[in-house]
mmCIF file of the N, C-alpha and C atoms, coordinates in Angstrom:
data_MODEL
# 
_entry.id   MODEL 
# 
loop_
_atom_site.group_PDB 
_atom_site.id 
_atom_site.type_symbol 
_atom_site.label_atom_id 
_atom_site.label_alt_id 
_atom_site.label_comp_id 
_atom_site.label_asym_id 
_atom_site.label_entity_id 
_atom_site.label_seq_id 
_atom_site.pdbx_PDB_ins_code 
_atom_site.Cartn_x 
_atom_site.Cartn_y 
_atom_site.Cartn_z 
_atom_site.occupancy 
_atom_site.B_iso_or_equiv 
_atom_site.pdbx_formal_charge 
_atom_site.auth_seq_id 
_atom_site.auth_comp_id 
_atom_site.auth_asym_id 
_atom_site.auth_atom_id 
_atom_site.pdbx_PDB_model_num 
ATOM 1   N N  . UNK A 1 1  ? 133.073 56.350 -33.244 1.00 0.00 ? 1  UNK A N  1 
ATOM 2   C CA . UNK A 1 1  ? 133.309 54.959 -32.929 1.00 0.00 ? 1  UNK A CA 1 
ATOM 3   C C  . UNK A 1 1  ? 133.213 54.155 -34.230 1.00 0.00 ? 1  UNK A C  1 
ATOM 4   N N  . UNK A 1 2  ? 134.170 53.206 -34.366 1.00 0.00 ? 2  UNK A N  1 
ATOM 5   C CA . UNK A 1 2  ? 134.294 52.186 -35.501 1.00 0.00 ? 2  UNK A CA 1 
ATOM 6   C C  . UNK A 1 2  ? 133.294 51.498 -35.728 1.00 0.00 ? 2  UNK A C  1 
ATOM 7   N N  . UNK A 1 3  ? 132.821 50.575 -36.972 1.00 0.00 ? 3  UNK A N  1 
ATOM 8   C CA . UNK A 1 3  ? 131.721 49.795 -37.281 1.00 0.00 ? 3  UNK A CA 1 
ATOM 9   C C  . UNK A 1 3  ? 132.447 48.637 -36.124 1.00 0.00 ? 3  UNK A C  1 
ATOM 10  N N  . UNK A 1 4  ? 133.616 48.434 -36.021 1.00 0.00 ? 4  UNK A N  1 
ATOM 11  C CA . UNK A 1 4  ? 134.008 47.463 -35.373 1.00 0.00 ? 4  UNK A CA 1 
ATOM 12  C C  . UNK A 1 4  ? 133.888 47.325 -33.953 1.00 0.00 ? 4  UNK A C  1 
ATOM 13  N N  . UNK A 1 5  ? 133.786 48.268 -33.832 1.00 0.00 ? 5  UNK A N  1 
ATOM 14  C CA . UNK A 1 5  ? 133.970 48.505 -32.328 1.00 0.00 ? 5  UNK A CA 1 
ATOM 15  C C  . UNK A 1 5  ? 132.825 48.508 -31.720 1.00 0.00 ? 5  UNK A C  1 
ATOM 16  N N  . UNK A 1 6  ? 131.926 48.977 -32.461 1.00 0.00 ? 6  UNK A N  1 
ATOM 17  C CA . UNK A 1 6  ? 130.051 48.787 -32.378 1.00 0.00 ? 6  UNK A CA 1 
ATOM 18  C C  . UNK A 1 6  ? 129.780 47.523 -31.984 1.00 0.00 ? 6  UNK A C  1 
ATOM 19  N N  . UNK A 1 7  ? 129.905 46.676 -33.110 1.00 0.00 ? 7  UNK A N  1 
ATOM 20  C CA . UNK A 1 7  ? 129.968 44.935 -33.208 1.00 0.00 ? 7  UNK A CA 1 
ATOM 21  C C  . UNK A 1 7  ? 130.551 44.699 -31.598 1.00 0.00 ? 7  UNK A C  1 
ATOM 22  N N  . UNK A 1 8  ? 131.567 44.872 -31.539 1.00 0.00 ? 8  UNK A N  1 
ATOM 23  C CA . UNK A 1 8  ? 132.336 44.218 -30.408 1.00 0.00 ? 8  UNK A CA 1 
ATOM 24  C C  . UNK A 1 8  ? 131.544 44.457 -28.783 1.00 0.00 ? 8  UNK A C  1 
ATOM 25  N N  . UNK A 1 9  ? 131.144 45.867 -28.463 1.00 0.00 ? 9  UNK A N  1 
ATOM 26  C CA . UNK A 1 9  ? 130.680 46.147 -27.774 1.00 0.00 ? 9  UNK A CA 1 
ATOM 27  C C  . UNK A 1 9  ? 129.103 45.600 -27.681 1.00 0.00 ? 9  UNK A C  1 
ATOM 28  N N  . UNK A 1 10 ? 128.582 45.848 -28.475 1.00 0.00 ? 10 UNK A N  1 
ATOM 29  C CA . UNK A 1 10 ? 126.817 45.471 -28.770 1.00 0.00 ? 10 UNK A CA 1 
ATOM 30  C C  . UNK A 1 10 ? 127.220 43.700 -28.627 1.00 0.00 ? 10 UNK A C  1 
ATOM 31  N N  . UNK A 1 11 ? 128.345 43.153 -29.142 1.00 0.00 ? 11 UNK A N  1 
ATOM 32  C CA . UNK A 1 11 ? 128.214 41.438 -29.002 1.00 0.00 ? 11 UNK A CA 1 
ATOM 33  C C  . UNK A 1 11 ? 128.428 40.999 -27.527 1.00 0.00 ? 11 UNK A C  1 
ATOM 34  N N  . UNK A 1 12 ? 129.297 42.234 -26.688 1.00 0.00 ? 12 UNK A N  1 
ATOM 35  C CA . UNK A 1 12 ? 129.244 41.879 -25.855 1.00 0.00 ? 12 UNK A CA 1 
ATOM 36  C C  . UNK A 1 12 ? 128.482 42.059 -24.433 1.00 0.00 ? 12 UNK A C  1 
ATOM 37  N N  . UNK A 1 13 ? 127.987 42.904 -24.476 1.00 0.00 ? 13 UNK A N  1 
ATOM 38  C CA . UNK A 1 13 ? 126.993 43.770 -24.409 1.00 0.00 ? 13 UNK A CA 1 
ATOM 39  C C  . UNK A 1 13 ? 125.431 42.606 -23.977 1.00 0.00 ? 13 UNK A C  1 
ATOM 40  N N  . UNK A 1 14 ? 125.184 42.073 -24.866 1.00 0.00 ? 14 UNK A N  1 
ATOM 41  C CA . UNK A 1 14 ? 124.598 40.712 -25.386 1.00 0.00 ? 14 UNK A CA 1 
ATOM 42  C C  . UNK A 1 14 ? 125.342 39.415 -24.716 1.00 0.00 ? 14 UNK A C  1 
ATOM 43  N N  . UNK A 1 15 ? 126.316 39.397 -24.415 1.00 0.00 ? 15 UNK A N  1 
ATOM 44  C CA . UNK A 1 15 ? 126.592 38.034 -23.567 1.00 0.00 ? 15 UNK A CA 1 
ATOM 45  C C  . UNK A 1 15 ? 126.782 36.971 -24.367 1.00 0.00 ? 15 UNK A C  1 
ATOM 46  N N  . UNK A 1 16 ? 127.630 37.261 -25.968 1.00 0.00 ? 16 UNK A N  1 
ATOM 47  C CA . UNK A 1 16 ? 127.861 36.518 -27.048 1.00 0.00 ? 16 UNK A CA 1 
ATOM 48  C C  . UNK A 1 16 ? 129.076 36.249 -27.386 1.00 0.00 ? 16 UNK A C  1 
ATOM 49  N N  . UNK A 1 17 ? 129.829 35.303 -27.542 1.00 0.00 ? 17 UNK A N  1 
ATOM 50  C CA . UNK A 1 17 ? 131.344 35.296 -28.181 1.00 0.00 ? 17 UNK A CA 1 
ATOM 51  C C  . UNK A 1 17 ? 131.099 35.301 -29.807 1.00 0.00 ? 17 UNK A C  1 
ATOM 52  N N  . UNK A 1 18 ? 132.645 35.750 -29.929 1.00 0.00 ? 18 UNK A N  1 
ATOM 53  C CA . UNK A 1 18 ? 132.358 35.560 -31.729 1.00 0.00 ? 18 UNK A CA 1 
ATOM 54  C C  . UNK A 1 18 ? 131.810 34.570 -32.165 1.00 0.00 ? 18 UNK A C  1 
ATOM 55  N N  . UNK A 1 19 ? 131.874 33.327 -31.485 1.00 0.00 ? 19 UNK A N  1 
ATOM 56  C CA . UNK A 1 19 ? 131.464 31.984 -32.756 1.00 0.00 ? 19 UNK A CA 1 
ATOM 57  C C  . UNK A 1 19 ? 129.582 32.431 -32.497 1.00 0.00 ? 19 UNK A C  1 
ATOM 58  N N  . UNK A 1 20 ? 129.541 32.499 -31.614 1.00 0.00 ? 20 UNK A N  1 
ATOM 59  C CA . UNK A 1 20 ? 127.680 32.547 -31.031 1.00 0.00 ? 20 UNK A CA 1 
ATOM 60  C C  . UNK A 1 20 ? 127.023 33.740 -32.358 1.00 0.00 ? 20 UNK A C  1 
ATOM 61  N N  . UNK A 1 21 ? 127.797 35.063 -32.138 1.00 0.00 ? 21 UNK A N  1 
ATOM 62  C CA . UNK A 1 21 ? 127.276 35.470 -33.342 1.00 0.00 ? 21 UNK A CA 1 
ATOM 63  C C  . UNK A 1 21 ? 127.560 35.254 -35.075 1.00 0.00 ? 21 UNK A C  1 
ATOM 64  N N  . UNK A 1 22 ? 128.762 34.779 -34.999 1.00 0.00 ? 22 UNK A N  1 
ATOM 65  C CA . UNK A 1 22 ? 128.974 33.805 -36.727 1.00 0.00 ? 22 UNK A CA 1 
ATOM 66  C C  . UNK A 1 22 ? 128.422 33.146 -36.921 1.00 0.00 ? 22 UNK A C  1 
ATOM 67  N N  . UNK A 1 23 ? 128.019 32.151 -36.291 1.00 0.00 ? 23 UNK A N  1 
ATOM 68  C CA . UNK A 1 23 ? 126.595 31.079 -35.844 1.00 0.00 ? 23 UNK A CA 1 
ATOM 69  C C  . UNK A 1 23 ? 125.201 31.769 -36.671 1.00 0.00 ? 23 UNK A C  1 
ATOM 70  N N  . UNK A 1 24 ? 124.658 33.253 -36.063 1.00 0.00 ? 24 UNK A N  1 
ATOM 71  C CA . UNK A 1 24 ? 123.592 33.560 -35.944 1.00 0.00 ? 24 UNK A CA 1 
ATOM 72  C C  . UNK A 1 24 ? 123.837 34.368 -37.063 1.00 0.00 ? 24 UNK A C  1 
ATOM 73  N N  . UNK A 1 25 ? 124.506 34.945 -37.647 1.00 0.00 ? 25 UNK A N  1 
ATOM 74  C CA . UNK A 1 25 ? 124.400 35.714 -38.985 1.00 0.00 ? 25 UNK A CA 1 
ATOM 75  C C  . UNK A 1 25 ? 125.097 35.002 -40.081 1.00 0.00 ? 25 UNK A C  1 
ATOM 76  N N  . UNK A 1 26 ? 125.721 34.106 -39.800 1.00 0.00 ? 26 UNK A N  1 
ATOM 77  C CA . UNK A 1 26 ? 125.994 32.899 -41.065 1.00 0.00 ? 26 UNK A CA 1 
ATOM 78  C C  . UNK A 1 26 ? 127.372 33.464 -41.676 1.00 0.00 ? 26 UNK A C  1 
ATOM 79  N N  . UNK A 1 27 ? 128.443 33.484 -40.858 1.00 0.00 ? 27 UNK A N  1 
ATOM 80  C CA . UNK A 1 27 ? 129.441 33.591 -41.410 1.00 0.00 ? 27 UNK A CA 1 
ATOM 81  C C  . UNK A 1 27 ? 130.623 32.942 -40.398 1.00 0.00 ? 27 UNK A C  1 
ATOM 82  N N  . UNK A 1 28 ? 131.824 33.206 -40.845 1.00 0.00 ? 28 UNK A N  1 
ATOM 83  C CA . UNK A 1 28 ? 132.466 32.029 -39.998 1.00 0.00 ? 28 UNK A CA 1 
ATOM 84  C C  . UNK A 1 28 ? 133.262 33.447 -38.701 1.00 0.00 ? 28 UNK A C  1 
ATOM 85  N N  . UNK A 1 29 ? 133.831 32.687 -37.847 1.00 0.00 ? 29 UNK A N  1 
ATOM 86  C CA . UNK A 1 29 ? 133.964 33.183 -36.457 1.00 0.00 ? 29 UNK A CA 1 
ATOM 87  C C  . UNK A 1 29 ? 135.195 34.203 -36.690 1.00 0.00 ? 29 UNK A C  1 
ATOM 88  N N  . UNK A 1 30 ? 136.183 33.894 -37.973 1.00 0.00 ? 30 UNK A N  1 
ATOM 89  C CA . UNK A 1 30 ? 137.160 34.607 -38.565 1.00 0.00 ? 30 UNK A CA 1 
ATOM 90  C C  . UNK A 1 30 ? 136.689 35.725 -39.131 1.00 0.00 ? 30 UNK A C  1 
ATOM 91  N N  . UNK A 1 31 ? 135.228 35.829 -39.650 1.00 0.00 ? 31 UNK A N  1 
ATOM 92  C CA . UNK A 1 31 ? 134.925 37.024 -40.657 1.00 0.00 ? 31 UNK A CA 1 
ATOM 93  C C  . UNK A 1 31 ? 134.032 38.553 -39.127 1.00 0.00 ? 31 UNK A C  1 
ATOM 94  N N  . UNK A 1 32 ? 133.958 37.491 -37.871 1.00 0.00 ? 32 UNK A N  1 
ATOM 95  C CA . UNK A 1 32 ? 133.236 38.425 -36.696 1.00 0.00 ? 32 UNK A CA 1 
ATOM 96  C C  . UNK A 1 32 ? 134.598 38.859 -36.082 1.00 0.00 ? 32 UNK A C  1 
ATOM 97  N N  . UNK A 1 33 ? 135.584 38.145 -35.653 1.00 0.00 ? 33 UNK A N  1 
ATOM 98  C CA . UNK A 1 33 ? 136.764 39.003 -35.741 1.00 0.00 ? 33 UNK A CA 1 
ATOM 99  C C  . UNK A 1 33 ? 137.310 40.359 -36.789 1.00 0.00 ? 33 UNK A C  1 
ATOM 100 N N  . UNK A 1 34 ? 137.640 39.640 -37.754 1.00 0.00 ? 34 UNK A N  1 
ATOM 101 C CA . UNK A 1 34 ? 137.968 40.654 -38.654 1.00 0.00 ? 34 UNK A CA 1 
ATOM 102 C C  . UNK A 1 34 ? 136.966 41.921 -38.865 1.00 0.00 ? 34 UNK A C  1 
ATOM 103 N N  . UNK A 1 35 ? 135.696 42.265 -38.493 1.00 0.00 ? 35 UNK A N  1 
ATOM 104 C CA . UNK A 1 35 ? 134.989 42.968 -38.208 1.00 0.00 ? 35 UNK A CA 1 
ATOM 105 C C  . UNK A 1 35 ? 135.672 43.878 -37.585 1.00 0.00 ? 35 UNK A C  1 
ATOM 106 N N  . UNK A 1 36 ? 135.357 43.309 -36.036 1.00 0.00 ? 36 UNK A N  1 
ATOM 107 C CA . UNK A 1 36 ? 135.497 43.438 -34.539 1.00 0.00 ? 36 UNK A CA 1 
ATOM 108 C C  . UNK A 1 36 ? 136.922 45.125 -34.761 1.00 0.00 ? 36 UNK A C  1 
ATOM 109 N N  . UNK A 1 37 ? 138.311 43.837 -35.799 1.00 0.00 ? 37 UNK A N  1 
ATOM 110 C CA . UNK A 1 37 ? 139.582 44.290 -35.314 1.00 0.00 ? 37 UNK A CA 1 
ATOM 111 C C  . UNK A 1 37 ? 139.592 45.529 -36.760 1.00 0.00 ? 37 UNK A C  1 
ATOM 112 N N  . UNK A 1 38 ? 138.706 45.834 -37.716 1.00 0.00 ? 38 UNK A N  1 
ATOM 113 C CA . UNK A 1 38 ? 138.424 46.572 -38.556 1.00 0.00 ? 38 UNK A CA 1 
ATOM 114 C C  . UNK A 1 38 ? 139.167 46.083 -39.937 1.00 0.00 ? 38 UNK A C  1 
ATOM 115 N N  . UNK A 1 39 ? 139.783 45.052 -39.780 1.00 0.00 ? 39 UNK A N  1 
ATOM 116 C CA . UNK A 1 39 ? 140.271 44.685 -40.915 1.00 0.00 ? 39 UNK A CA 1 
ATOM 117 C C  . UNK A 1 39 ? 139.223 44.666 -42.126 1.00 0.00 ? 39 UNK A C  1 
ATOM 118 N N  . UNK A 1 40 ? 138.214 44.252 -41.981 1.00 0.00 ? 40 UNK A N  1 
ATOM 119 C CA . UNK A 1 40 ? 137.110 44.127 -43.016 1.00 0.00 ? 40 UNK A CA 1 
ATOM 120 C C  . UNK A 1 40 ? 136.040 45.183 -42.944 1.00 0.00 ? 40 UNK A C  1 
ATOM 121 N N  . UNK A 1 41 ? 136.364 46.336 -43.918 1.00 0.00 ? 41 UNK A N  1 
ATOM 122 C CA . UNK A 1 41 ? 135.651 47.798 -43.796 1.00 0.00 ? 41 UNK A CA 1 
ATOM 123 C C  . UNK A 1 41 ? 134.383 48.073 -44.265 1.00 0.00 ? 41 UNK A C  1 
ATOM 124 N N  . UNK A 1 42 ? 134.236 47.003 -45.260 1.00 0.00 ? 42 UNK A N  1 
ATOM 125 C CA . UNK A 1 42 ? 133.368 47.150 -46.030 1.00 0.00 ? 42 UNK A CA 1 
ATOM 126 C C  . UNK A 1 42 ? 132.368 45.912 -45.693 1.00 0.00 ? 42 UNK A C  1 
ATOM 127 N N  . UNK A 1 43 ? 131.045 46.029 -44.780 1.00 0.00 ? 43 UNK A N  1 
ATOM 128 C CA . UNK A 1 43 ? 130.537 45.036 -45.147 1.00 0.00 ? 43 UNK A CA 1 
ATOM 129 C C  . UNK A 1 43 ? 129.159 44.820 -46.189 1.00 0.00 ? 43 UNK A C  1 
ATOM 130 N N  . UNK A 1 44 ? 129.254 43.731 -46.362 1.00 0.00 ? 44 UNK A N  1 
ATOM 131 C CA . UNK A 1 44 ? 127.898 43.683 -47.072 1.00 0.00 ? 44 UNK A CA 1 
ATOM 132 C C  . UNK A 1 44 ? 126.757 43.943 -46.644 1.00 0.00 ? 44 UNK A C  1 
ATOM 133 N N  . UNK A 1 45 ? 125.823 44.682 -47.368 1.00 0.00 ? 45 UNK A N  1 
ATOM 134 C CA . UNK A 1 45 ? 124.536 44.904 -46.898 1.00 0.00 ? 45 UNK A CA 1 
ATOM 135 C C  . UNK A 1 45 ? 124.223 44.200 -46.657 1.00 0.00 ? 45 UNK A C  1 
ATOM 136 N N  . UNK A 1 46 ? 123.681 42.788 -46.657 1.00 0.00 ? 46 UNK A N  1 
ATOM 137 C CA . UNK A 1 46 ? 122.968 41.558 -46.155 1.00 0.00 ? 46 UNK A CA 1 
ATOM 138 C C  . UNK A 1 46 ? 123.229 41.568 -44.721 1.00 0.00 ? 46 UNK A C  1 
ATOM 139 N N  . UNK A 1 47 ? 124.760 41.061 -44.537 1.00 0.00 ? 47 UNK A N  1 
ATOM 140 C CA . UNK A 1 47 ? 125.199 40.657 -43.567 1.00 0.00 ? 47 UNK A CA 1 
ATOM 141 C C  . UNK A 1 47 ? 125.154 42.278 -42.714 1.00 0.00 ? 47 UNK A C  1 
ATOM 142 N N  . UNK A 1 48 ? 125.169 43.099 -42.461 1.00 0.00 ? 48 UNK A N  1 
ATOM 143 C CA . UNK A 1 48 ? 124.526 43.935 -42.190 1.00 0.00 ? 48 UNK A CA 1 
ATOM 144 C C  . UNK A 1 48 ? 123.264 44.481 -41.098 1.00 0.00 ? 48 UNK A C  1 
ATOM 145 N N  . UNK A 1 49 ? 121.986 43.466 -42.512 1.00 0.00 ? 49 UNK A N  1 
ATOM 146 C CA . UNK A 1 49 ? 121.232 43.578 -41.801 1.00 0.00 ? 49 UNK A CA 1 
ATOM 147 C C  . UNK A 1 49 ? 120.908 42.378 -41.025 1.00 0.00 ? 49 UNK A C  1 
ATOM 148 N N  . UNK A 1 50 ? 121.112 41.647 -41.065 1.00 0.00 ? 50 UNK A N  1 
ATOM 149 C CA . UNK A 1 50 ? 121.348 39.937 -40.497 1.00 0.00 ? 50 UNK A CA 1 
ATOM 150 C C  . UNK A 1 50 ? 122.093 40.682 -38.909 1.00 0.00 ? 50 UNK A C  1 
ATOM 151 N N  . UNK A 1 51 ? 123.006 41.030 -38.939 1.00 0.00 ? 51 UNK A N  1 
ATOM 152 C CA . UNK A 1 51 ? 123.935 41.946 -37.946 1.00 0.00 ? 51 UNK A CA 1 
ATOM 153 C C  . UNK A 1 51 ? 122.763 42.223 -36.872 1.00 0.00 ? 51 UNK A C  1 
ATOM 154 N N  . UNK A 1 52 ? 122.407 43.553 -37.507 1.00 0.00 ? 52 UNK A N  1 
ATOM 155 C CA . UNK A 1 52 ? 121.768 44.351 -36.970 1.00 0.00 ? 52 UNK A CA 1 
ATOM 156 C C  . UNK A 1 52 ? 120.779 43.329 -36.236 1.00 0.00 ? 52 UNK A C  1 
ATOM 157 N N  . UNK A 1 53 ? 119.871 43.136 -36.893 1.00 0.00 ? 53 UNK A N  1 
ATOM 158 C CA . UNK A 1 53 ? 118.294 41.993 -36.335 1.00 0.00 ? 53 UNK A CA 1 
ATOM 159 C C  . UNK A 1 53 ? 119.250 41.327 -35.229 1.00 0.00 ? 53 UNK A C  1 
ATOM 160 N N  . UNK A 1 54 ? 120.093 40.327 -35.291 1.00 0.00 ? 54 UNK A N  1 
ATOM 161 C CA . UNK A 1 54 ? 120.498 39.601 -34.117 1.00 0.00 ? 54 UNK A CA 1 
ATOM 162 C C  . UNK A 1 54 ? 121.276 40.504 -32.951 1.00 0.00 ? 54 UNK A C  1 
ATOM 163 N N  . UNK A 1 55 ? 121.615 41.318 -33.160 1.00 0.00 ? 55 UNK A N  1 
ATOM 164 C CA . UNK A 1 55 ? 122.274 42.580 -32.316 1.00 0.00 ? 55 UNK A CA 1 
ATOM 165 C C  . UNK A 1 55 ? 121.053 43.733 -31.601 1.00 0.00 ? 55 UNK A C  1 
ATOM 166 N N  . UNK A 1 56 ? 119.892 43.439 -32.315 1.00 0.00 ? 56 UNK A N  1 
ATOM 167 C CA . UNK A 1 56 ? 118.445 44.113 -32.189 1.00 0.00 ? 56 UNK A CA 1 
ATOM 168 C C  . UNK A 1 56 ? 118.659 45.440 -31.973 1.00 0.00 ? 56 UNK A C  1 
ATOM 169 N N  . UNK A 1 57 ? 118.797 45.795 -33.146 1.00 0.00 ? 57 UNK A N  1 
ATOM 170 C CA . UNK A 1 57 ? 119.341 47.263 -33.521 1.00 0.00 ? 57 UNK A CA 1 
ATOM 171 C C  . UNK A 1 57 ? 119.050 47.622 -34.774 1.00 0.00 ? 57 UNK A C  1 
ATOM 172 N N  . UNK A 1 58 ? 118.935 48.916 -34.870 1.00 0.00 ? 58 UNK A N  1 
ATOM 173 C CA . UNK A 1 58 ? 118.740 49.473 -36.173 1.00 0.00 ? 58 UNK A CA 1 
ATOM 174 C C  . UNK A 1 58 ? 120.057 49.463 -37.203 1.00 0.00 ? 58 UNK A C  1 
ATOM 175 N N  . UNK A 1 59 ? 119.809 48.899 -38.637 1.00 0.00 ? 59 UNK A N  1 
ATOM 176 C CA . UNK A 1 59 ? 121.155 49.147 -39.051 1.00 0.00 ? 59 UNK A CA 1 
ATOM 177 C C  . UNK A 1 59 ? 121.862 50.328 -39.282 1.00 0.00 ? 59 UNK A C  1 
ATOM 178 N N  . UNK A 1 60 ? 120.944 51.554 -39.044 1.00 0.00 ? 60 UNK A N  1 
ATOM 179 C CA . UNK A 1 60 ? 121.672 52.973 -39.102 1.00 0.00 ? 60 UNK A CA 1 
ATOM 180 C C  . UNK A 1 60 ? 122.707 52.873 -38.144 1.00 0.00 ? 60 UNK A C  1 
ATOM 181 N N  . UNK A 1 61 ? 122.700 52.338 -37.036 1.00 0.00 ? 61 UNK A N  1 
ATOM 182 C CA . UNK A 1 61 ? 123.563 52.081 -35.929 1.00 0.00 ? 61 UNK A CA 1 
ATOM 183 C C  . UNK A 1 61 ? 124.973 51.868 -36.457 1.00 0.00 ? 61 UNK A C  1 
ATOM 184 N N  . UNK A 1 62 ? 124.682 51.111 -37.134 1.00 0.00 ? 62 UNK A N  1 
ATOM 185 C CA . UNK A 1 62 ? 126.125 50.468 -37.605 1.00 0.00 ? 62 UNK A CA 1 
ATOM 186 C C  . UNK A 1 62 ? 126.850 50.788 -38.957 1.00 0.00 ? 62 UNK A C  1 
ATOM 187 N N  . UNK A 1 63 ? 125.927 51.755 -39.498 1.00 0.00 ? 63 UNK A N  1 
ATOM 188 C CA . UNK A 1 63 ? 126.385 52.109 -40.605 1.00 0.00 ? 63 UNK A CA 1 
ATOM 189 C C  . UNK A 1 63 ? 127.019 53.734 -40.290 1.00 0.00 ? 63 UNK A C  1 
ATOM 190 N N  . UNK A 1 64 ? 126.117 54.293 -39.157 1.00 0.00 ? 64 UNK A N  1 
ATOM 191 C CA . UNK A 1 64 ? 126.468 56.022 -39.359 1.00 0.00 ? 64 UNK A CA 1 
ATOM 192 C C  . UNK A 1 64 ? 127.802 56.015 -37.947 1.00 0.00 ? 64 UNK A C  1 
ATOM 193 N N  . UNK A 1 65 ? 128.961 57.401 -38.253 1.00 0.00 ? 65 UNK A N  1 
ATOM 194 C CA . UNK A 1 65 ? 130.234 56.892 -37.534 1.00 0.00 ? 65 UNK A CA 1 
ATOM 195 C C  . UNK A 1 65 ? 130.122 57.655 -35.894 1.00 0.00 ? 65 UNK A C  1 
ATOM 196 N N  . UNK A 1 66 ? 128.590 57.874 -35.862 1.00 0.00 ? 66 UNK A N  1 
ATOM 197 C CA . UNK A 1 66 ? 128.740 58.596 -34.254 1.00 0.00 ? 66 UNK A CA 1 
ATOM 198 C C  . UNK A 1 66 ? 128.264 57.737 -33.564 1.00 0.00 ? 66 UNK A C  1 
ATOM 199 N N  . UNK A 1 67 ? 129.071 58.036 -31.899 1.00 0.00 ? 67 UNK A N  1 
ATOM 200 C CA . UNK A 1 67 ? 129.072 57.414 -31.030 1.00 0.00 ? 67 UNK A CA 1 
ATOM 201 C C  . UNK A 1 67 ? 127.500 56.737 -30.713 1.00 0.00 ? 67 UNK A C  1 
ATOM 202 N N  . UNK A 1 68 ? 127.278 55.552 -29.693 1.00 0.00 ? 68 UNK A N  1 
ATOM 203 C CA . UNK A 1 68 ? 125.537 55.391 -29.429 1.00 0.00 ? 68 UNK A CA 1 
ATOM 204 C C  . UNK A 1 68 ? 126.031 54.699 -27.580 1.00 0.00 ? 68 UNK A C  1 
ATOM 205 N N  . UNK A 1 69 ? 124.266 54.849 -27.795 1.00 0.00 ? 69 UNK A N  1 
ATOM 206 C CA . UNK A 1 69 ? 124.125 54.384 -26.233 1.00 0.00 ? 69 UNK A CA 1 
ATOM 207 C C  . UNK A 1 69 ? 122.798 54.057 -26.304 1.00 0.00 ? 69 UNK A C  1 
ATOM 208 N N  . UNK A 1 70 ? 122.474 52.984 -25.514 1.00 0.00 ? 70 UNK A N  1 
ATOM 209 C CA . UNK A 1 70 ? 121.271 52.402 -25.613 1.00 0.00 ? 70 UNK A CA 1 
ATOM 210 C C  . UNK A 1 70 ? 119.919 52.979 -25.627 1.00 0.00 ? 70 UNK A C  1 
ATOM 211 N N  . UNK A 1 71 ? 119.488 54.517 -24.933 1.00 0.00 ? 71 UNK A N  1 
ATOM 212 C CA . UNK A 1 71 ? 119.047 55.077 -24.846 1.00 0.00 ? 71 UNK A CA 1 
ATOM 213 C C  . UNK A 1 71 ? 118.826 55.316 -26.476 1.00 0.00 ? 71 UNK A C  1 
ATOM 214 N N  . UNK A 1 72 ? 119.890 56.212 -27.196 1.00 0.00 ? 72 UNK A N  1 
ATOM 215 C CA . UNK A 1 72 ? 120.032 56.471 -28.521 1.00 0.00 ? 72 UNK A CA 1 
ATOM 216 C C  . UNK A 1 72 ? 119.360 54.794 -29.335 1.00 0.00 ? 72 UNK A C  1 
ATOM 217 N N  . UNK A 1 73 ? 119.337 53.749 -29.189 1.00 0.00 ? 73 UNK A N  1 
ATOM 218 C CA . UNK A 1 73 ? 119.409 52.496 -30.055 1.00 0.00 ? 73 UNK A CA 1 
ATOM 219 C C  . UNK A 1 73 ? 117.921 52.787 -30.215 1.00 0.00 ? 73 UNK A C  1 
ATOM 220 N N  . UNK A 1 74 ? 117.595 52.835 -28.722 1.00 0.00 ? 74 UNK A N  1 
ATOM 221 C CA . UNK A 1 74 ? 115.855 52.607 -28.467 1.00 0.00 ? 74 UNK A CA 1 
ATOM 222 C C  . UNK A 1 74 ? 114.956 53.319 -29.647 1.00 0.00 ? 74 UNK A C  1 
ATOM 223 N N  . UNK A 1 75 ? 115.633 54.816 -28.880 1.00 0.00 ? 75 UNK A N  1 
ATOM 224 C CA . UNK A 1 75 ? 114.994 55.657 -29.994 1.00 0.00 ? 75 UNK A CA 1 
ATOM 225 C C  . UNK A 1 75 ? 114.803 55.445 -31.259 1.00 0.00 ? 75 UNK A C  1 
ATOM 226 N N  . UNK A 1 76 ? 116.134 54.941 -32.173 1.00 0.00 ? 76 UNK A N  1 
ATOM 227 C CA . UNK A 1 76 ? 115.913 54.540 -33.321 1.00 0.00 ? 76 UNK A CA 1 
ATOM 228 C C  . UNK A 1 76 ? 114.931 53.648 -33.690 1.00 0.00 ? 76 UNK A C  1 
ATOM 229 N N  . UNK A 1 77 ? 114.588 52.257 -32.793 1.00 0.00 ? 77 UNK A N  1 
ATOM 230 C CA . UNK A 1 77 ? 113.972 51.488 -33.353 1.00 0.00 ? 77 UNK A CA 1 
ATOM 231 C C  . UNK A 1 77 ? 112.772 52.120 -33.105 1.00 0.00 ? 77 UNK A C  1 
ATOM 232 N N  . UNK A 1 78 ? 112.084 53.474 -32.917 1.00 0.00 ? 78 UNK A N  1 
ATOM 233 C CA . UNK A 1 78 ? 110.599 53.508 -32.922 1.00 0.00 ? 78 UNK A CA 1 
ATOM 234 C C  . UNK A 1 78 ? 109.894 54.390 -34.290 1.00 0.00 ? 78 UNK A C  1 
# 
């Protein structure tokens, strides 16, 4: 599964539209799309972990390319 596709699911998942999380990790609602649609591959570590914390997830989540499930998230954060 894509970094993007992570984002998209976990935002929604959460009960968030793009602007709600551009809002909360400080970037604009164009840069949580471009995520989302994988245009932007590379993100910055910051934003990242900013990601992660408001998504309440480990950032391994979003960095490593195998599939997850909440069960799997939990685990990580212990």
């Amino acid at each position: 599964m894509s970094v993007g596709s992570k984002v998209k699911a976990l935002r929604k998942k959460r009960r968030m539209t793009q602007k709600e999380l551009a809002v909360k990790v400080g970037v604009t609602e164009a840069t949580v799309s471009r995520w989302e649609s994988g245009d932007i591959k590379n993100m910055r570590r910051d934003k990242i972990a900013t990601l992660a914390r408001v998504l309440d997830i480990p950032p391994a989540v979003l960095m490593d390319g195998e599939d997850f499930d909440e069960e799997m998230i939990e685990r990580r954060k212990l």
